[in-house]
N, C-alpha and C positions, 0 to 999 in steps of 0.2 A: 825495638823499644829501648830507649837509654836506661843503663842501669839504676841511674838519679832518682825514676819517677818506678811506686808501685805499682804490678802487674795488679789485672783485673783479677787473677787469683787470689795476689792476698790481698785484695781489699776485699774481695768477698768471703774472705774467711775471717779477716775484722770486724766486717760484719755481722756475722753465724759468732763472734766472740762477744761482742758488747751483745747482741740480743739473749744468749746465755744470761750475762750478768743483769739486763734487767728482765729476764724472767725471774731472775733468783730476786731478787729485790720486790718485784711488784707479791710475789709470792710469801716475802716476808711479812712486807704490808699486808696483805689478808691475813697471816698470821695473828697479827696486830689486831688487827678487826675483830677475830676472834677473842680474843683476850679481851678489849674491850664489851665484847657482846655479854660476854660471863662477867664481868664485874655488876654490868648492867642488870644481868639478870638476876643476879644476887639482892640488888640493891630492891628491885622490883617485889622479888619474895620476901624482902622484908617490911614491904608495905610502902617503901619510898617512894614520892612521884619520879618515873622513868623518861626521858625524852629520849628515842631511839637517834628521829633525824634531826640536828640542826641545822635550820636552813641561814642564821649567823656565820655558823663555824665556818660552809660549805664555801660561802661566798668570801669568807675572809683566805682560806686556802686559795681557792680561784684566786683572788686578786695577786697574792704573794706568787704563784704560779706565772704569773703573766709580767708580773715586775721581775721574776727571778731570769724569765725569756732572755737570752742573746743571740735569738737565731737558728740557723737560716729558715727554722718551721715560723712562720705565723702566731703571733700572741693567741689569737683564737686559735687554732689549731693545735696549740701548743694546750690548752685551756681546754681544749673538747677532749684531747688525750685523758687530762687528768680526771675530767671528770665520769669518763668511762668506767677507768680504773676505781673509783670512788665509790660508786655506783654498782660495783659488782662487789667491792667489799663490804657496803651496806649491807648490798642481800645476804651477806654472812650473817649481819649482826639482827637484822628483821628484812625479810621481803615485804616491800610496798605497794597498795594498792594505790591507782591514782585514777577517777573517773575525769574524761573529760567528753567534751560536745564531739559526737561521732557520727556519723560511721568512723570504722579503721578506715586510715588513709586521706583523713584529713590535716588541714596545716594546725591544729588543735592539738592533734597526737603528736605532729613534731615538734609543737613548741614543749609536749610532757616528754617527750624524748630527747631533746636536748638540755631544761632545765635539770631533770633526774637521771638521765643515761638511758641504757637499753637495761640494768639487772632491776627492772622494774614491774611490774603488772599492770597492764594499760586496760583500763575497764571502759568501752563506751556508751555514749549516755543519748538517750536520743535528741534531748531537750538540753537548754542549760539549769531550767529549775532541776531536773534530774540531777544534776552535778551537784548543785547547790544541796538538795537532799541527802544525797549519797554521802556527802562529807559529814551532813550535821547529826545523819543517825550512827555515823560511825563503822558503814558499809567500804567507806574506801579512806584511806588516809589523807590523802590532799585531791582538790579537783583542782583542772587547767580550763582553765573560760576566757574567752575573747572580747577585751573592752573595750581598744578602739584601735582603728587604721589610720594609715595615715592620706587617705586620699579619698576616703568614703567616710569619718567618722568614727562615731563614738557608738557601741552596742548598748542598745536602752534595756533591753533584755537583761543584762548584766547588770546594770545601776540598777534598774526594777529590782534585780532578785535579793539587791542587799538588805533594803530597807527590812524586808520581815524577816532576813536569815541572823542565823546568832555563828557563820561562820566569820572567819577573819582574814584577812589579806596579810599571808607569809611569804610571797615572793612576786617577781614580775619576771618575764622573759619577753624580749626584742625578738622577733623572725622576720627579716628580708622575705618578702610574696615574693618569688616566680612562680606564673603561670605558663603553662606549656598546651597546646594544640596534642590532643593525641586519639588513637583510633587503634581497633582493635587488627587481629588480625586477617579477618575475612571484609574490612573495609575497602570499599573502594573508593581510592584517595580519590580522584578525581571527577567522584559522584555526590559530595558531600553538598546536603542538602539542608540539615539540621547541626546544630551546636547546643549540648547541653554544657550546663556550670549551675554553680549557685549564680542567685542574681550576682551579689556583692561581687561574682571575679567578674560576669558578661560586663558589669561597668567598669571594672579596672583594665579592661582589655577593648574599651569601645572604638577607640581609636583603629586599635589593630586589626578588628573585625571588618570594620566599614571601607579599609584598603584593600583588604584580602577575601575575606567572603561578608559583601555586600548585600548579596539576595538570600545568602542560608539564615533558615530560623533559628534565631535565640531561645531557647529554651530553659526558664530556670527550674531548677530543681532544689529540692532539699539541701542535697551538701556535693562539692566534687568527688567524693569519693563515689556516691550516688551517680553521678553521670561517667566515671568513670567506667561503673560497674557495668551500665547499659553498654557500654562497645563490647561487650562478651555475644551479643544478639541481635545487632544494627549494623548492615552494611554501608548502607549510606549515611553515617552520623560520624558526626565527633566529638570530644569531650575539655572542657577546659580544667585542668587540674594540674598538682603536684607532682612531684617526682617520687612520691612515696605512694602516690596512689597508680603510677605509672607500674610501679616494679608490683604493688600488690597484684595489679589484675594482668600483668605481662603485655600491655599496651604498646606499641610503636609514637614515639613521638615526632610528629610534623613539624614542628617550630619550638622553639625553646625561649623564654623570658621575652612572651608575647604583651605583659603588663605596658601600659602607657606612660606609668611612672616610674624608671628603674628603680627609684629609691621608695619604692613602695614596701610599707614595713605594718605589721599587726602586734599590739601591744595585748598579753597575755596575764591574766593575773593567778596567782597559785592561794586557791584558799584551802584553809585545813580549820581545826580547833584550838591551838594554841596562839597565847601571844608569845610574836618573839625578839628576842633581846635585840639591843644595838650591835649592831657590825662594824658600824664607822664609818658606813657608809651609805645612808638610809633614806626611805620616803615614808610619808604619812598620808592614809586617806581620810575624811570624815565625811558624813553627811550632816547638812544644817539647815534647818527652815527657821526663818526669821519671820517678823510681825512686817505684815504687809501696808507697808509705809514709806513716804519720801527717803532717801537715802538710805534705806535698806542695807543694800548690797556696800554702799562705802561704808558703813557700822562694822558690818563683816569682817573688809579686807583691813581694815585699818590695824587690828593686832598684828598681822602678820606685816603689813608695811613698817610698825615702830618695832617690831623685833629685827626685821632684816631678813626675815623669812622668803625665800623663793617658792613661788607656789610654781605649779608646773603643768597644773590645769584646774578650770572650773571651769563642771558641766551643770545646765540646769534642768531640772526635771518637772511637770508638775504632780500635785501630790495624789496619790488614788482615791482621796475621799472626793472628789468632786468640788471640793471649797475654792478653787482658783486661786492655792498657795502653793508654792513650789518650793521645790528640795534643791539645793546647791552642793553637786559633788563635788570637793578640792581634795586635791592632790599637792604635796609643798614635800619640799627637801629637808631631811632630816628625824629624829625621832621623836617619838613622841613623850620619851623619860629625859629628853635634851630640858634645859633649863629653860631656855628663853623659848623655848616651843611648848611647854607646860605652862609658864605663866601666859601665853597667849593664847592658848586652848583651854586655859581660866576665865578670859576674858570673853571669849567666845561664848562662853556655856553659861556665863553671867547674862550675855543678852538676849542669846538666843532663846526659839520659842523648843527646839529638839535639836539634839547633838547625839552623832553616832561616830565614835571611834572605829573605822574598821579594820585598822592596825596598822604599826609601824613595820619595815621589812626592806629585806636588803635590796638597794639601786641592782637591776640587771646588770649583770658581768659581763657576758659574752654575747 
């Protein structure tokens, strides 16, 4: 080896040297956390409103995170590091309860695991109206609920639960679906006769099924983690799920990102009880029923079209009193203490017959 280029020695003792120095650093930062937790607390014993987490701050750190990036880790990568680190110095300052749609070992839990990190407490819920309760009685801090896919839709379940909940939408989180073919240990691969999943994956996986097992029963079930669980006492089965519900139940997997659509993604909403500020970089939801009449719907969209408002979605629902009026979920870019998105959420609330803020909150980061 030329004397020019470092031996593997010492580059693995430069190694074992910068990891020294950011143990000592991320160590300080907890520090920090601490210190901050005590001002907090202070401030709390004096009767002041306290906010432990903000989910503004979080995402504005995130974003500078990933602009500060030059490599060779991955923006996101680089972005899940910090927010690890983040997330365990929280739990210094308050540990977090967060219910979301469960069993453990569903893609629910990992999208509450990747918005909050792992120094979390993951509570789950069997329902999503559970989630939705869990947060507004004050039981868990924030819930993680699932609004829409990208290849199956929009969860009515979740628009349903807003209309009567007094919680509010504080953040969104993007997760890439892979689904993976797996089976337990005493399976026998080549007697497989049945396929459990929730319906929503056996359809995002239809394609791949009708190539590969043709004649085995689709089975749906409550949630993957559920059909997971069952390969613990089915030899001739297998299950369609995650890779977190693989490692929960020590599963073998058959096939890996069996999805039909590889850009198949599930969009996530983080409700709690506070509103929260601008980030700078933001969406709004509302709910709106308008008077059931010609040109309705252009009445509607017209403020956000003379503002320059980007809407991002509108769903529509009808309403549960049985009258055959319906509710219009929109989604648009921006906050909702922005200027020209207040006087247009003026004009809204001027026509309309019901207007429901469900809050402003920071665009997904990673």
């Amino acid at each position: 080896m030329s004397d020019s280029k470092p031996s593997l020695e010492s580059l693995r003792q430069d190694i074992d040297t910068l990891d020294q120095q950011i143990q000592e650093l991320i160590s300080e930062r907890a520090r920090r956390a601490q210190d901050v937790a005590r001002v907090k607390q202070a401030a709390k014993d004096a009767g002041e409103p306290v906010v432990f987490y903000r989910p503004e701050r979080e995402a504005q750190v995130l974003r500078r995170v990933m602009e500060r990036n030059t490599g060779p880790l991955h923006q996101e990568a680089m972005a899940r590091l910090f927010r690890e680190i983040m997330s365990a110095c929280l739990a210094l300052e308050e540990p977090m309860t967060i219910a979301f749609l469960g069993p453990e070992g569903t893609f629910t839990q990992a999208a509450a695991q990747k918005h909050f990190g792992h120094g979390v407490i993951t509570s789950p819920m069997a329902t999503i109206d559970e989630v939705f309760r869990e947060v507004e009685a004050g039981h868990a801090h924030y819930g993680v609920v699932p609004v829409e896919n990208s290849t199956e839709g929009v969860v009515n379940t979740t628009l349903d639960s807003f209309i009567h909940s007094r919680v509010t939408i504080c953040g969104e989180v993007e997760l890439r679906i892979h689904h993976h073919l797996m089976v337990g240990q005493n399976t026998r691969s080549d007697a497989i006769t049945r396929i459990y999943s929730h319906q929503q994956s056996l359809a995002q996986c239809r394609q791949w099924l009708d190539a590969n097992y043709p004649t085995a029963d689709r089975v749906p079930v409550s949630s993957n983690a559920d059909a997971a669980r069952r390969m613990q006492s089915e030899w001739n089965a297998a299950a369609i799920a995650g890779e977190v519900a693989a490692e929960m139940y020590d599963l073998k997997v058959l096939a890996s990102n069996i999805e039909d659509n590889p850009h198949n993604t599930t969009r996530f909403l983080i409700v709690g009880r506070e509103r929260v500020p601008a980030s700078g970089d933001d969406k709004t939801s509302i709910i709106v029923s308008m008077k059931n009449k010609p040109g309705a719907l252009y009445e509607l969209l017209a403020p956000f079209h003379d503002a320059g408002i980007m809407l991002t979605r509108v769903e529509t629902r009808p309403a549960r009193d049985g009258s055959w009026t319906y509710l219009f979920f929109i989604d648009f870019e921006g906050h909702e203490q922005d200027q020209g998105i207040a006087v247009a959420l003026q004009r809204v609330e001027a026509m309309a017959v019901y207007v429901k803020r469900l809050g402003s909150y920071p665009r997904a980061v990673m």
